[in-house]
Backbone as numpy.savetxt, mean C-alpha at the origin, in Angstrom:
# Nx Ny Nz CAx CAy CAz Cx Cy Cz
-25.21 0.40 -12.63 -24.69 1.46 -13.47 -23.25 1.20 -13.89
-22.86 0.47 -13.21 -21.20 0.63 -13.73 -21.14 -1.79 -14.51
-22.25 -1.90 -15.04 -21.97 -3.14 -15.55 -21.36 -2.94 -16.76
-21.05 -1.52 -17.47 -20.33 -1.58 -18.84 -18.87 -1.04 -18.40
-18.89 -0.81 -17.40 -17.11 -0.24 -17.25 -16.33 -0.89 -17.54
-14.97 -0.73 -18.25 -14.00 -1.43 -18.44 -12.74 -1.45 -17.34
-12.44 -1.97 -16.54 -11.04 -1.30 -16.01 -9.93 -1.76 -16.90
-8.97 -0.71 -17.23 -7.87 -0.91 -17.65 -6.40 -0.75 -17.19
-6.73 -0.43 -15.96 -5.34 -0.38 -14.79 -6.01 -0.16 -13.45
-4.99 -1.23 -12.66 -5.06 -0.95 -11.25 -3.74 -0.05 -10.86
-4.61 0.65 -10.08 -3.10 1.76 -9.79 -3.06 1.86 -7.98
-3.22 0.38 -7.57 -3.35 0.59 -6.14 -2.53 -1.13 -6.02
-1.84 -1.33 -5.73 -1.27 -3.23 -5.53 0.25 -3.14 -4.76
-0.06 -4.28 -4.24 0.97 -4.36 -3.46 1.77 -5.91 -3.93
3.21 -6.26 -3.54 3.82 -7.07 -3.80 4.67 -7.85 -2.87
5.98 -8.64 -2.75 6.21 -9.42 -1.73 7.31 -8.37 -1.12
7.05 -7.06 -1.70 8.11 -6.07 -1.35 7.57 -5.13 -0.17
6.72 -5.80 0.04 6.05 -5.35 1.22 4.74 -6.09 1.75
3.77 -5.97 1.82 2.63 -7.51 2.11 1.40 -8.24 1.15
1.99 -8.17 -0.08 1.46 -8.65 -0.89 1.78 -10.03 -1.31
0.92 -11.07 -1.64 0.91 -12.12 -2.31 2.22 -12.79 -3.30
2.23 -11.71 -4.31 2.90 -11.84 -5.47 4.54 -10.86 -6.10
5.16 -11.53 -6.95 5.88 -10.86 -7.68 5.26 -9.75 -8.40
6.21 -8.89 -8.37 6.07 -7.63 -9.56 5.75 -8.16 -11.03
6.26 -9.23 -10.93 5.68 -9.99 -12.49 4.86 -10.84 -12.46
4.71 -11.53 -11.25 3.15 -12.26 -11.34 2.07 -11.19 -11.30
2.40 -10.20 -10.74 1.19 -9.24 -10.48 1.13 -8.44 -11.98
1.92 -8.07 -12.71 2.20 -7.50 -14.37 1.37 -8.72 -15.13
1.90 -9.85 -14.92 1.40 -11.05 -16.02 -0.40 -11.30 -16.02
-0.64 -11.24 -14.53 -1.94 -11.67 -13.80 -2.78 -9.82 -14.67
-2.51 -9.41 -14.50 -2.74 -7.84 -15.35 -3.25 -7.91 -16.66
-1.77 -8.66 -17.50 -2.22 -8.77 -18.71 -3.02 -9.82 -19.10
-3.56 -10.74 -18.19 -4.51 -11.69 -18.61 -5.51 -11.32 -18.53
-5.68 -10.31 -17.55 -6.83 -9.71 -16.99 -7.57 -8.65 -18.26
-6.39 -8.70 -19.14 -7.02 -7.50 -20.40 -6.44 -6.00 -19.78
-5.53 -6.16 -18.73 -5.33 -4.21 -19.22 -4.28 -4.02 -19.36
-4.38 -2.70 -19.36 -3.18 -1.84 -20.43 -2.38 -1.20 -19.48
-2.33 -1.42 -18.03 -1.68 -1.07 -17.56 -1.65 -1.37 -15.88
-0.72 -1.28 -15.37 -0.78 -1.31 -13.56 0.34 -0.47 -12.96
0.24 -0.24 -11.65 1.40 0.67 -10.60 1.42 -0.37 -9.69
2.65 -0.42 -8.85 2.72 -1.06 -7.86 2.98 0.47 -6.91
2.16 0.02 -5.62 1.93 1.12 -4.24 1.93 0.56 -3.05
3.78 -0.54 -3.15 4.40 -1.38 -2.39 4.29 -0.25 -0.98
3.72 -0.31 0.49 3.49 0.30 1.64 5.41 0.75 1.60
5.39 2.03 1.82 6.71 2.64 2.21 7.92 2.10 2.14
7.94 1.87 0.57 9.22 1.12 -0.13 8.92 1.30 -1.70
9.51 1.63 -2.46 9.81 1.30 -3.92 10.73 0.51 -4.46
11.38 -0.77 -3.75 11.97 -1.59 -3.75 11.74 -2.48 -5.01
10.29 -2.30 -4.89 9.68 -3.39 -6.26 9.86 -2.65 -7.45
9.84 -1.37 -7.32 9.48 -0.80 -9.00 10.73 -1.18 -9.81
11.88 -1.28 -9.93 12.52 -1.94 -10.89 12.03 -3.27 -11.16
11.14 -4.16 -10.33 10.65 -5.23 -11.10 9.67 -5.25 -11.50
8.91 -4.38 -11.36 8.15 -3.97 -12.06 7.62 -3.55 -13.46
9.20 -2.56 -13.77 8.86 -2.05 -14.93 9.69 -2.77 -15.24
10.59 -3.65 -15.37 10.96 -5.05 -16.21 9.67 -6.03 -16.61
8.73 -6.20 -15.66 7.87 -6.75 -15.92 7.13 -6.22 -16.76
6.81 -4.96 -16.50 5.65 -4.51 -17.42 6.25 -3.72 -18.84
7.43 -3.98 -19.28 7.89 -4.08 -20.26 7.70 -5.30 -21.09
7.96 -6.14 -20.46 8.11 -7.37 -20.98 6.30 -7.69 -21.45
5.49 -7.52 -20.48 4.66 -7.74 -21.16 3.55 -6.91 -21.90
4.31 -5.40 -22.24 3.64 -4.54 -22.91 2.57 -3.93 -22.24
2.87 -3.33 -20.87 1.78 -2.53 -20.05 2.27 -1.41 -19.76
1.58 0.01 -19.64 2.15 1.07 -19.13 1.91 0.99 -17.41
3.16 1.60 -16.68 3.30 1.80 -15.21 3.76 3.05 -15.22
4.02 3.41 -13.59 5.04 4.04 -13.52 5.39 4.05 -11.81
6.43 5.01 -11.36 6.82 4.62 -9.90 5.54 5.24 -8.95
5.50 3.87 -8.08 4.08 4.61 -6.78 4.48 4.10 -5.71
3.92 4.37 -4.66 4.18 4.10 -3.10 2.71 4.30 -2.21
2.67 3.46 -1.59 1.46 3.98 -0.58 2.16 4.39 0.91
2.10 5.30 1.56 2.52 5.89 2.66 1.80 6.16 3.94
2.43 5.53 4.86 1.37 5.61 6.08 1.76 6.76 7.13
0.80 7.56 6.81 0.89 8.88 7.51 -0.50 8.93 8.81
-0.46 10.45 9.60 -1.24 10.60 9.91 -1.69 12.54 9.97
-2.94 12.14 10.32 -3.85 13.97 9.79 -4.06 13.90 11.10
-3.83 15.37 11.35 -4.22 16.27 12.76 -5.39 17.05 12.21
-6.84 17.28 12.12 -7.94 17.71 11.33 -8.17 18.79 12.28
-8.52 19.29 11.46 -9.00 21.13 12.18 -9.95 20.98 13.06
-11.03 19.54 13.21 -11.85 19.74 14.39 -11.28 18.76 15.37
-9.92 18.90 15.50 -9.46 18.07 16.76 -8.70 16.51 16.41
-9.46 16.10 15.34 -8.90 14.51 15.64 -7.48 14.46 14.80
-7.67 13.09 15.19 -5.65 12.45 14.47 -6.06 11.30 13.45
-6.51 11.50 12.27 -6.68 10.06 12.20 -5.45 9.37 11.07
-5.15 8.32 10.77 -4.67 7.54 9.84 -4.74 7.80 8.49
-3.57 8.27 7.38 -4.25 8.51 6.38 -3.25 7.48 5.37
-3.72 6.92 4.53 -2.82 6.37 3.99 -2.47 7.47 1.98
-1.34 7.39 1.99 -1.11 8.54 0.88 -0.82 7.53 -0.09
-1.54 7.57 -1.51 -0.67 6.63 -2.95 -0.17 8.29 -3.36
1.41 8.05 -3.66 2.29 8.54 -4.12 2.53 8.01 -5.59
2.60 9.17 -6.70 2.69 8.31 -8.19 3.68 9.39 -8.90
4.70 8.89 -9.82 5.17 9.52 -10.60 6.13 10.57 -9.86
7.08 10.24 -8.75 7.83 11.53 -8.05 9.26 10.55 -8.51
10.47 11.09 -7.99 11.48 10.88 -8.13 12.15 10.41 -6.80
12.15 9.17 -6.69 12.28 8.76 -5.40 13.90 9.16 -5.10
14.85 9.53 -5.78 16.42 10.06 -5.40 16.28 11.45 -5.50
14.86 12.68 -5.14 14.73 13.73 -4.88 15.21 13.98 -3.45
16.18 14.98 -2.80 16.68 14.90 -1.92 15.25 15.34 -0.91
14.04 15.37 -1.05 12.95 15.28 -0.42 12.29 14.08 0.28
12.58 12.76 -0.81 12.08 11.76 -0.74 13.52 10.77 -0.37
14.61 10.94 -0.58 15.88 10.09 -0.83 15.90 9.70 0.30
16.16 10.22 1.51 15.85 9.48 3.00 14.96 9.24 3.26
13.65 9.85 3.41 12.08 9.80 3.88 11.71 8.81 3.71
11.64 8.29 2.32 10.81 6.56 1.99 11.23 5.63 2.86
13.20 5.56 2.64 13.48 4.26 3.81 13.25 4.59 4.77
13.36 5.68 5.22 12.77 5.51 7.18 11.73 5.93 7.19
10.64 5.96 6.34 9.06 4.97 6.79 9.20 3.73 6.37
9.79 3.06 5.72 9.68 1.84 5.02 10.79 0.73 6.97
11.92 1.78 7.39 12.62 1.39 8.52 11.58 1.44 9.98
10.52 2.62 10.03 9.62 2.02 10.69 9.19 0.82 11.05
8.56 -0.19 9.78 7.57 -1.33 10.19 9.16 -2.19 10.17
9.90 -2.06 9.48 11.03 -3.19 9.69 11.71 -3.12 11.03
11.91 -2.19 11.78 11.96 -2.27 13.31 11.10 -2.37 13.99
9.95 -2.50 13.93 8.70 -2.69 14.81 8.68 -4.32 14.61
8.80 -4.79 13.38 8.63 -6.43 13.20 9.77 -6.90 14.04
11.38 -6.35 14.16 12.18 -7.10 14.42 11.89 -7.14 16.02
11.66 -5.96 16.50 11.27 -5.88 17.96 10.15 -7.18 18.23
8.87 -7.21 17.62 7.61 -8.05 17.94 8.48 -9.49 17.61
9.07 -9.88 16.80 9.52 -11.26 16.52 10.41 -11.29 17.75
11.52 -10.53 18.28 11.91 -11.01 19.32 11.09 -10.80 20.38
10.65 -10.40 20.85 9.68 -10.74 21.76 8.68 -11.94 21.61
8.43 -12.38 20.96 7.46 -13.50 20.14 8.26 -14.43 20.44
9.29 -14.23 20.33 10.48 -15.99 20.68 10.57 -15.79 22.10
10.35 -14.91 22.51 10.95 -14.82 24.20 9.92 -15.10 24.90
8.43 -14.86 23.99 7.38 -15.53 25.07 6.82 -16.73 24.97
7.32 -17.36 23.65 7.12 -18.76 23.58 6.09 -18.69 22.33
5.54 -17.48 22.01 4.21 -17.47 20.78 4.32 -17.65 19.50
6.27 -17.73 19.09 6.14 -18.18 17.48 7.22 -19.26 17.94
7.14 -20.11 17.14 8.01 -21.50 16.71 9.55 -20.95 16.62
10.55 -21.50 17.27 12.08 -21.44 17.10 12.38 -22.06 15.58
13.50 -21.94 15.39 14.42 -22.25 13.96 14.93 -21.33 12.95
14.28 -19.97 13.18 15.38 -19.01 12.65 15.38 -17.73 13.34
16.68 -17.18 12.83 16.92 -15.84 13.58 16.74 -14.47 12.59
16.82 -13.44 13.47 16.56 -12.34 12.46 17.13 -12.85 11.23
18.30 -12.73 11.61 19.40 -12.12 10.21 18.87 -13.57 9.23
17.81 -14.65 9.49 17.75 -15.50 8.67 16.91 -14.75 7.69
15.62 -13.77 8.47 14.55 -12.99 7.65 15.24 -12.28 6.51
16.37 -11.37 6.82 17.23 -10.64 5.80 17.89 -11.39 5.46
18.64 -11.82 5.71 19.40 -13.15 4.14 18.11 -13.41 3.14
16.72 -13.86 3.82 16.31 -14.24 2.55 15.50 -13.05 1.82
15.67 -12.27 1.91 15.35 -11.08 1.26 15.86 -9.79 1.28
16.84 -10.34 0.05 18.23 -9.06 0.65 17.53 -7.50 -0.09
16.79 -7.87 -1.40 15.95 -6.63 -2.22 15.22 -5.84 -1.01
14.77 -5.93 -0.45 13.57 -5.75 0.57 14.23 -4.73 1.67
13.22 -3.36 1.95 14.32 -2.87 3.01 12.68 -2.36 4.15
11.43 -2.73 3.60 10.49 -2.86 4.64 9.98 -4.54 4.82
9.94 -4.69 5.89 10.07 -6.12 6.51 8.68 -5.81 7.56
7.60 -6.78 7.18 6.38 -7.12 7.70 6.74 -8.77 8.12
5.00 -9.46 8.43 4.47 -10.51 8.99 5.18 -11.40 7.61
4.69 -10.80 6.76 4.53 -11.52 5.19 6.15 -12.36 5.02
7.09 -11.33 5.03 8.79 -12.08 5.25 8.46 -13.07 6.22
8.48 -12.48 7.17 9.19 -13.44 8.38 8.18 -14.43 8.08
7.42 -14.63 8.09 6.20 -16.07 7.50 6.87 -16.82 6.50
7.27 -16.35 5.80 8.35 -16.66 4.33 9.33 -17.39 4.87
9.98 -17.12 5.69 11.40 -17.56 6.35 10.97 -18.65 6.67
9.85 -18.55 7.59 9.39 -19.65 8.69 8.95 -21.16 7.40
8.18 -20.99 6.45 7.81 -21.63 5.52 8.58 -22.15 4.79
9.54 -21.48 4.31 10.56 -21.85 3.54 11.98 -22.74 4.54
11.87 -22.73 5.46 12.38 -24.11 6.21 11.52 -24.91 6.75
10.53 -25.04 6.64 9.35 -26.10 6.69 8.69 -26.21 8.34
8.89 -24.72 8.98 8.81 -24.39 10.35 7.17 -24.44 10.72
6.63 -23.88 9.78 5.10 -23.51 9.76 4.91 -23.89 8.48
3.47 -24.12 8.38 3.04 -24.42 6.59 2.24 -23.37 6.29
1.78 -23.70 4.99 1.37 -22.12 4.44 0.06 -21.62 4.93
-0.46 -22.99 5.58 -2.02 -22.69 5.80 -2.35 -21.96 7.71
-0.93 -22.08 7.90 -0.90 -21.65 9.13 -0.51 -20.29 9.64
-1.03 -19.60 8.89 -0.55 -18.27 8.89 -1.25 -17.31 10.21
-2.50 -17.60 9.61 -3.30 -16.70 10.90 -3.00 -17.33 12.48
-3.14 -18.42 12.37 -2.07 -18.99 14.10 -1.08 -18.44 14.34
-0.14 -18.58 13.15 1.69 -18.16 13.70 1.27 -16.50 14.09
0.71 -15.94 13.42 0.12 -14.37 13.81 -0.52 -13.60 14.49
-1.91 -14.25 14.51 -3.01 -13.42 14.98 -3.85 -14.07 16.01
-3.49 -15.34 16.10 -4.22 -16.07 17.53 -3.06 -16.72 18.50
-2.88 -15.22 19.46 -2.71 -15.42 20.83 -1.34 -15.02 20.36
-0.67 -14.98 19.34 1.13 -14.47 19.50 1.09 -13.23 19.34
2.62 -12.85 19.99 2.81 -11.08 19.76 2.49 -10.30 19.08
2.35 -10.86 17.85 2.29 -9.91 16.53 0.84 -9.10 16.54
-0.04 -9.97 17.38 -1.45 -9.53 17.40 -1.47 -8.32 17.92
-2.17 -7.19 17.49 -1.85 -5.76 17.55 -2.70 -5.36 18.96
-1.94 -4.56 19.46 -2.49 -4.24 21.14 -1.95 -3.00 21.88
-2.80 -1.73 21.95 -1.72 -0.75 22.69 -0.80 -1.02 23.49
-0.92 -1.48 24.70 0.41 -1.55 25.27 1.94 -1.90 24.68
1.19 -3.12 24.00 2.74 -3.73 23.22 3.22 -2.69 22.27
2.07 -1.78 21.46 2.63 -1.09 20.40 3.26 0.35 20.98
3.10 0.25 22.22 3.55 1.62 23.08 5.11 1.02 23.40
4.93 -0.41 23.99 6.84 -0.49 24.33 7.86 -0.55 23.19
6.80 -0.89 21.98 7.83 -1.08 20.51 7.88 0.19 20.31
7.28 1.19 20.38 7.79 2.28 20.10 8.75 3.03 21.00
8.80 2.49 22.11 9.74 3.33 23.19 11.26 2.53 22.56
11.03 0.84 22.35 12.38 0.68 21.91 13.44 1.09 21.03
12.21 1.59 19.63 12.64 1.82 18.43 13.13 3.04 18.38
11.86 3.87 18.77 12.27 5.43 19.07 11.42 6.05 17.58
10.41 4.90 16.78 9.91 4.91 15.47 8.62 4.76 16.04
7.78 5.97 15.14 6.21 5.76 14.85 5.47 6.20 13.74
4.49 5.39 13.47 4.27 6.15 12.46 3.38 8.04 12.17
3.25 7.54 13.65 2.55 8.48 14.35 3.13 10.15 13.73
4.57 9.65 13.85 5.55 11.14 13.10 5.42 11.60 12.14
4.73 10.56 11.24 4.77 11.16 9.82 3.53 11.56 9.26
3.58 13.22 9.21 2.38 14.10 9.01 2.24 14.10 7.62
0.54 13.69 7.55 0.44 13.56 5.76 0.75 14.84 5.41
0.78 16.11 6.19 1.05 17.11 5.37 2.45 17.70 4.54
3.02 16.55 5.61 4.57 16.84 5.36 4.73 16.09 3.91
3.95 14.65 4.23 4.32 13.54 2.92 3.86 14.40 1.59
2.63 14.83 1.88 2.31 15.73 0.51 3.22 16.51 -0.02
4.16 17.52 1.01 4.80 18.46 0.30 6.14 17.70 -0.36
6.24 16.63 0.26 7.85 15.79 0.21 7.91 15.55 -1.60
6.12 14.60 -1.66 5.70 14.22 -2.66 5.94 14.70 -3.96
5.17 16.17 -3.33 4.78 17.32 -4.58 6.43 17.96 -5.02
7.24 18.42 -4.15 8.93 18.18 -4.38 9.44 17.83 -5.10
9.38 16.08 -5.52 9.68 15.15 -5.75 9.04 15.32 -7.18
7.95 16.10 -7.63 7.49 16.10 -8.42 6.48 14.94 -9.19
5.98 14.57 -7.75 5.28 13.21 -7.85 3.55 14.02 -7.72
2.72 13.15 -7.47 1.39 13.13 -7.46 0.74 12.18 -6.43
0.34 12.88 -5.19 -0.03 12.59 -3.76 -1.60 12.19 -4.17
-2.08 11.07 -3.77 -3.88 11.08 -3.59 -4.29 10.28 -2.39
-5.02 10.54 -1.57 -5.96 9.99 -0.53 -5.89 8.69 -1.07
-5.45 8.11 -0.48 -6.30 6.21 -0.51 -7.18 5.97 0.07
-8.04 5.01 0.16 -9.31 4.76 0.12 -10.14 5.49 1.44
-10.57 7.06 0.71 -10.91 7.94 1.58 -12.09 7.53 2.36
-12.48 6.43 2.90 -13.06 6.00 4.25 -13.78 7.17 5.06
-15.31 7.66 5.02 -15.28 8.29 6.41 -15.08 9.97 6.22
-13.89 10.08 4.92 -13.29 11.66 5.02 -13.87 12.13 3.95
-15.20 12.05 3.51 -15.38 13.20 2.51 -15.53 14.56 3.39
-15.92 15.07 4.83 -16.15 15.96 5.33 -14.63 16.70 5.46
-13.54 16.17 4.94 -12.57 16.62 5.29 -11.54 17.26 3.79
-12.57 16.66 2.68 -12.01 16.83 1.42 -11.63 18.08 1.21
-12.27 18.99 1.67 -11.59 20.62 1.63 -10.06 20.95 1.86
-10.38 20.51 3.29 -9.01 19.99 4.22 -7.93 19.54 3.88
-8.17 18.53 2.80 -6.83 17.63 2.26 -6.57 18.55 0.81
-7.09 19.21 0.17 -7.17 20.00 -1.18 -6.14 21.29 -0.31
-6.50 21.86 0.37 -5.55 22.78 0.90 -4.53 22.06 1.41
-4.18 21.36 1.48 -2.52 20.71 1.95 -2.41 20.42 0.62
-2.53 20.14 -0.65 -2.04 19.56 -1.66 -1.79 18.73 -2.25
-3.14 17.83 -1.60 -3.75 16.63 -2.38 -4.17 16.78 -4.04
-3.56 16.09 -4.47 -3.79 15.76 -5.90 -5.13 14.69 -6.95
-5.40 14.09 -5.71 -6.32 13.27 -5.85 -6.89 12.66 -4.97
-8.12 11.74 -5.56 -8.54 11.00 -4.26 -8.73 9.62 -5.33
-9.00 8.34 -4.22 -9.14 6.90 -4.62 -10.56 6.89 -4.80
-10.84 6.79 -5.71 -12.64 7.02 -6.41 -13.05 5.79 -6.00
-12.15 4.51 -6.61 -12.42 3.09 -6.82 -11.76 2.31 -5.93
-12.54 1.82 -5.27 -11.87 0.89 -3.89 -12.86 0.07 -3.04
-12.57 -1.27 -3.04 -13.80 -1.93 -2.64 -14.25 -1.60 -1.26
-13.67 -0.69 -0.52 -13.86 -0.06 0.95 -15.00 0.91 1.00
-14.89 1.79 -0.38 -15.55 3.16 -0.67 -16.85 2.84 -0.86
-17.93 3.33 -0.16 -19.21 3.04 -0.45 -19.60 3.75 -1.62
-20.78 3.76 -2.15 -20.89 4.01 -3.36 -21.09 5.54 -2.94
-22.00 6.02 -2.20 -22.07 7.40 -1.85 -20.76 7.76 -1.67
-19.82 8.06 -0.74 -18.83 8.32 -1.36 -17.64 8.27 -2.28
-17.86 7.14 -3.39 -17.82 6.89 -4.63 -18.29 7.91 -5.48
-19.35 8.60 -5.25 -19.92 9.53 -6.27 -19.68 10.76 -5.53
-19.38 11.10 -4.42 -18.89 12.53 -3.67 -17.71 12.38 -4.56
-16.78 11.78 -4.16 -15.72 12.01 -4.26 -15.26 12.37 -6.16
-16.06 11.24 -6.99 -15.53 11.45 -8.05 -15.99 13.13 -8.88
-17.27 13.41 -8.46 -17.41 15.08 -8.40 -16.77 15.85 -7.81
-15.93 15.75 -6.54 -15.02 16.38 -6.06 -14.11 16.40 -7.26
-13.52 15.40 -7.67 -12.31 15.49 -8.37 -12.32 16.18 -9.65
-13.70 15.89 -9.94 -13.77 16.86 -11.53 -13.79 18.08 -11.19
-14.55 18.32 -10.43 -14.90 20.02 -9.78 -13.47 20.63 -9.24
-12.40 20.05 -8.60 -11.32 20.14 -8.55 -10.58 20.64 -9.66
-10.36 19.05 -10.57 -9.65 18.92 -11.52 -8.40 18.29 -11.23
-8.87 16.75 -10.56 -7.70 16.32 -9.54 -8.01 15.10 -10.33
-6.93 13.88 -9.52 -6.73 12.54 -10.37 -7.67 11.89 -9.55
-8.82 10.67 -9.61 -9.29 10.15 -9.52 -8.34 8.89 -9.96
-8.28 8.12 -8.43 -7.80 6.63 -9.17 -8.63 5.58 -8.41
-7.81 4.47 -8.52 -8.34 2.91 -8.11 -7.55 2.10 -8.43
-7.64 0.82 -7.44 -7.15 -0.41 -7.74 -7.66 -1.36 -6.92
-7.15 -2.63 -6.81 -7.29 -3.67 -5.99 -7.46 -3.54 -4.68
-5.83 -3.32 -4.57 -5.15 -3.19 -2.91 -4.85 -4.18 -2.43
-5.70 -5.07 -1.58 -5.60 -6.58 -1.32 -6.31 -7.30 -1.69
-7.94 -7.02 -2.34 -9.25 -7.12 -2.68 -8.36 -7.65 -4.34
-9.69 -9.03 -4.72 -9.78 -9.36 -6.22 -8.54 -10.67 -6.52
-8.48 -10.57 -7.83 -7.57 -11.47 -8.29 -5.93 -10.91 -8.12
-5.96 -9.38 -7.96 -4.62 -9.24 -8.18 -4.11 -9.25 -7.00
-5.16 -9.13 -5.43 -5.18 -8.76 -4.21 -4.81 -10.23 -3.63
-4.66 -11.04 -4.75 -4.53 -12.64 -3.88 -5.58 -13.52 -3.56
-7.11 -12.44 -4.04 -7.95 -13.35 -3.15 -8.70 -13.86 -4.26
-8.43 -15.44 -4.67 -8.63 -15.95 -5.92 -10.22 -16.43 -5.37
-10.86 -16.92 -4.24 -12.05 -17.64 -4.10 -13.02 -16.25 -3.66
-13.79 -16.36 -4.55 -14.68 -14.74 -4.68 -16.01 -15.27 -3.80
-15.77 -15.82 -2.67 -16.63 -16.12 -1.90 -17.79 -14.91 -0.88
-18.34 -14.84 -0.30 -19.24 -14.15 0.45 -18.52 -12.93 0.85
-17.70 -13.96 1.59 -16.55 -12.55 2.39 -15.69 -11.96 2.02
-15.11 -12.18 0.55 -14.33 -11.51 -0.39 -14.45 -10.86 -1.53
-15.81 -11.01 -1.85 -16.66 -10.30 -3.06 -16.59 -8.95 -3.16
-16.05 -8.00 -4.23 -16.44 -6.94 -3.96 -16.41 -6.58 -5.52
-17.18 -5.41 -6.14 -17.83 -4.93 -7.06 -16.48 -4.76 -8.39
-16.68 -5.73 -9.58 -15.69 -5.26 -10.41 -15.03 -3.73 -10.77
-15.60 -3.41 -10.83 -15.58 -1.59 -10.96 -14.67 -0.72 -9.85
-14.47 -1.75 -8.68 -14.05 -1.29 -7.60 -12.60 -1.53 -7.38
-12.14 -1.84 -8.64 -10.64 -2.83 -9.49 -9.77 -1.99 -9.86
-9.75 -0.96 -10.54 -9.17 -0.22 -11.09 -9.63 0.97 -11.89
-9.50 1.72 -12.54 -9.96 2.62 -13.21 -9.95 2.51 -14.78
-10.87 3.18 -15.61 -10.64 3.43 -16.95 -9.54 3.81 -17.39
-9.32 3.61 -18.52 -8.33 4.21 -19.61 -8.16 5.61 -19.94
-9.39 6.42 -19.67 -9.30 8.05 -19.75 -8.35 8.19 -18.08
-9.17 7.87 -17.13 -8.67 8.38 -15.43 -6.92 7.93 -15.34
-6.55 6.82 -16.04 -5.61 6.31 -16.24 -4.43 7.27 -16.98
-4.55 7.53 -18.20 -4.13 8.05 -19.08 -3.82 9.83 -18.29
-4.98 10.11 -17.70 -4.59 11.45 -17.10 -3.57 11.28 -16.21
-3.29 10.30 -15.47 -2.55 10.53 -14.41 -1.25 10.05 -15.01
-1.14 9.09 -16.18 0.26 8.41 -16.81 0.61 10.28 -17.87
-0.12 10.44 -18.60 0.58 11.81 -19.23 0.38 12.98 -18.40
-0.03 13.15 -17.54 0.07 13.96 -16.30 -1.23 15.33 -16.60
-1.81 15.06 -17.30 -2.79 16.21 -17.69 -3.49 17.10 -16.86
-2.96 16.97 -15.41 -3.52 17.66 -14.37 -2.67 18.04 -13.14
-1.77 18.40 -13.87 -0.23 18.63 -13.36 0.62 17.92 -12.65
């Protein structure tokens, strides 16, 4: 059913401004080859990129505008806590709502990395030759700091090569994610993300005069009520995560609403980095971005 769709913007991508692949302008250029008319960058708890962004997507004649993806969490009326991730679009990030809030979620993961990297040198699990302050020298734009930098650092003095990523990371060194460890990084930091209640991010959002939507609502259509009364604006229709059943809940939710329906990449596809569309990376064109109508509502704001 969806072999005639067109997408004409991804409104879900990430950049090297947080753990993405690419420039704000490789990811704009890679866009316009792609045939659309438009993209957002929804750099994880930083807007660091959007000035290169919309240089980029000036330059090559695409509509954007400012987004963020935000890692929050939901306390749900039948008990649980789970993970929610928020795309933030169109707010005013120097709203005295948002003006501190972004960097200290964005100061979260950049103290959690600096903690895990030193520890990582102290147990012998990543390679010696640079020090923090080498990670920030080389990325002075940047004020959330992941795996993706410090890999950068390491590469760019010829410490590790590029193909060695999942070793320097995820087999057998610190970085590999594990309660205990993520319990002492948080006692050091005194940072979690744990603090930051999507309900709060919504209202920060809506403040800001921005436009809050569920990212790739996983699992939560039973909760869609739930998130509509806190002041969700939308939900992620299109996302190669979203099964098709809730693909079609959700996008009737949104009309029946009268909320934004979006989509994009994320990490998934050509813009996601993942150029070999092999077995394990395949996922449904349609699942890319959104049309030019779903688009257009959320760029002229037709739904408040």
């Amino acid at each position: 059913m969806n072999n005639n769709f067109k997408v004409f913007a991804s409104c879900h991508n990430h950049s090297i401004f947080s753990d993405g692949e690419y420039t704000p302008d490789t990811l704009a250029r890679i866009a316009k080859c792609m045939g659309h008319g438009g993209i957002i960058l929804t750099d994880h708890d930083t807007v660091k990129g959007y000035p290169f962004m919309k240089e980029a997507c000036e330059k090559y004649s695409l509509k954007t505008m400012i987004g963020a993806e935000l890692s929050t969490y939901h306390k749900t009326k039948d008990g649980r806590k789970i993970g929610i991730h928020l795309c933030a679009f169109d707010f005013d990030p120097n709203h005295e709502a948002l003006r501190d809030f972004i960097p200290y979620c964005a100061s979260i993961q950049t103290d959690r990395s600096r903690v895990l990297f030193n520890m990582a040198r102290e147990e012998g699990t990543l390679r010696q030759g640079i020090e923090w302050e080498d990670v920030l020298a080389d990325h002075p734009y940047h004020d959330y700091i992941c795996n993706n930098e410090i890999f950068a650092s390491f590469v760019k003095r010829g410490i590790y090569r590029y193909d060695e990523y999942e070793e320097a990371f995820f087999k057998g060194c610190g970085f590999a994610w594990n309660r205990e460890r993520e319990d002492k990084v948080i006692a050091i930091t005194g940072k979690s993300y744990d603090d930051i209640e999507t309900s709060d991010a919504i209202k920060r959002v809506r403040a800001a005069g921005g436009v809050p939507v569920i990212a790739h609502p996983i699992g939560l259509s039973r909760y869609a009520e739930e998130f509509l009364e806190l002041g969700v604006m939308g939900f992620e229709t299109r996302h190669s995560m979203v099964s098709a059943e809730e693909h079609s809940f959700f996008e009737d939710f949104c009309k029946k609403n009268k909320l934004y329906n979006m989509g994009g990449s994320d990490h998934e596809n050509v813009l996601g980095g993942l150029l070999g569309f092999g077995d394990e990376y395949a996922s449904p064109y349609w699942s890319s971005g959104v049309d030019e109508e779903a688009f257009m509502r959320l760029y002229e704001r037709k739904l408040g």
